[in-house]
Phi, psi and omega in degrees: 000138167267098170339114180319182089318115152324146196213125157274163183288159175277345165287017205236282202303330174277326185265008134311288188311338164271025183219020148225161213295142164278290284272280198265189187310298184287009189253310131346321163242349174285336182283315197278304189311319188293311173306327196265356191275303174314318157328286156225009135091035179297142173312173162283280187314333190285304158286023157247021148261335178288116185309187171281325214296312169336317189262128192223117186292333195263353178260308194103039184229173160278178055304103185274089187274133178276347158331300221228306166231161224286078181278171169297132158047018176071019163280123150299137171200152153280108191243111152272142194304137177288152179278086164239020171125159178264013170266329146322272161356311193287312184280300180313322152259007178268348179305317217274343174255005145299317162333302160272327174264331159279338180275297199075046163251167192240203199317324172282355185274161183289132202284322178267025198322136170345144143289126190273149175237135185220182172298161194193092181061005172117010157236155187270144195210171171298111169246012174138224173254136167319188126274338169283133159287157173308125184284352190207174168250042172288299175315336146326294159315279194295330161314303164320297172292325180300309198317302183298328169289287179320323191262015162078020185239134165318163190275159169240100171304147167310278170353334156256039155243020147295309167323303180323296190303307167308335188276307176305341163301295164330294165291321174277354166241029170299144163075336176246175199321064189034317184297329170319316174277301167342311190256031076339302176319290173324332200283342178278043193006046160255134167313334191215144207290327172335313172305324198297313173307321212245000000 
C-alpha cells in the first residue's frame, strides 16, 4: 500500500502568493517561481535551469530542451500552462517584463536567476540577482519553505504541487473522454497515464 502525499489546494497556493512580498527584485522573482511552478508543475531542478528563451507567453506553453534544461531523465517536452487561475499567469508575466526591461536580459539569461551575495556592512548578505543559473535546486526548496511559512501553512515542497496538478487533472477530466486525461498527464511529462493516478 501507498501513503497519500500531501498536495496544497489551489487555494493554499493563491494565498501563499498574496502574502508574499513583490517589492525588491529577489522578493519578485522568488514570488514568480512559485506562480510558474503551479503554473506549469515544472520539476524543481528543471527551474533552476531554465531561460527566458524557454517560455513563450504568447502560445501559454515551455519548451523544456533537454539540451539546455536539467529534465527527468533527459526528456525533451512541451508543457502548456495549466488552467489554474489568471493570477499565476499575471505574476509571470510581469516577472518576465521585469526581466527585460529592468534587468535587460535576454533569451539566454536564466529565467530564475542566482542571488548575487556580496559584503554588506562587513557581512556577506543578498545584494541582488546574477546572470547565473542555480547550480541546484536547494534554493528552490528553502524559497518554498520560507513562502509557506510567512503565509502560516505547512511547507509543501515544489514537487508536490505536480500532485496539485494530477488531482486537479482528475476533477476537470472527470466525465470526459480517457483522451482528456491523457493529454494532461502528458502535459505533466508522464508517459502513462498510471503515474499520473498514482
Amino acid at each position: 500500500a501507498k501513503r497519500e502525499r500531501p498536495a496544497p489546494t489551489l487555494e493554499q497556493i493563491g494565498h501563499v502568493l498574496k502574502a508574499m512580498p513583490a517589492r525588491t527584485l529577489i522578493e519578485k522573482r522568488n514570488r514568480a517561481l512559485v506562480a510558474f511552478t503551479i503554473l506549469t508543475g515544472a520539476r524543481d531542478d528543471a527551474l533552476a535551469s531554465m531561460s527566458c528563451k524557454h517560455v513563450d507567453l504568447t502560445a501559454g506553453k515551455v519548451e523544456q530542451d533537454a539540451r539546455d534544461v536539467r529534465t527527468k531523465n533527459r526528456k525533451t517536452l512541451t508543457t502548456w500552462f495549466f488552467p489554474v487561475g489568471d493570477e499565476p499567469r499575471t505574476i509571470v508575466e510581469d516577472w518576465l517584463e521585469t526581466l527585460k526591461t529592468e534587468c535587460l536580459f535576454g533569451p539566454d539569461d536564466p529565467l530564475f536567476p542566482a542571488t548575487e551575495m556580496g559584503l554588506v556592512n562587513g557581512k556577506f548578505a543578498a545584494t541582488g540577482l546574477s546572470r547565473s543559473h542555480w547550480s541546484n535546486a536547494g534554493p528552490i526548496r528553502r524559497i518554498f519553505r520560507d513562502a509557506f511559512t510567512l503565509a502560516g501553512l505547512p511547507y509543501f515542497n515544489p514537487h508536490s504541487f505536480r500532485k496539485t496538478l494530477a488531482r486537479l487533472g482528475e476533477e476537470r477530466c472527470s466525465g470526459k473522454s480517457p483522451e482528456a486525461f491523457k493529454a494532461w498527464s502528458q502535459n505533466l511529462g508522464h508517459e502513462q497515464v498510471l503515474t499520473t493516478f498514482m
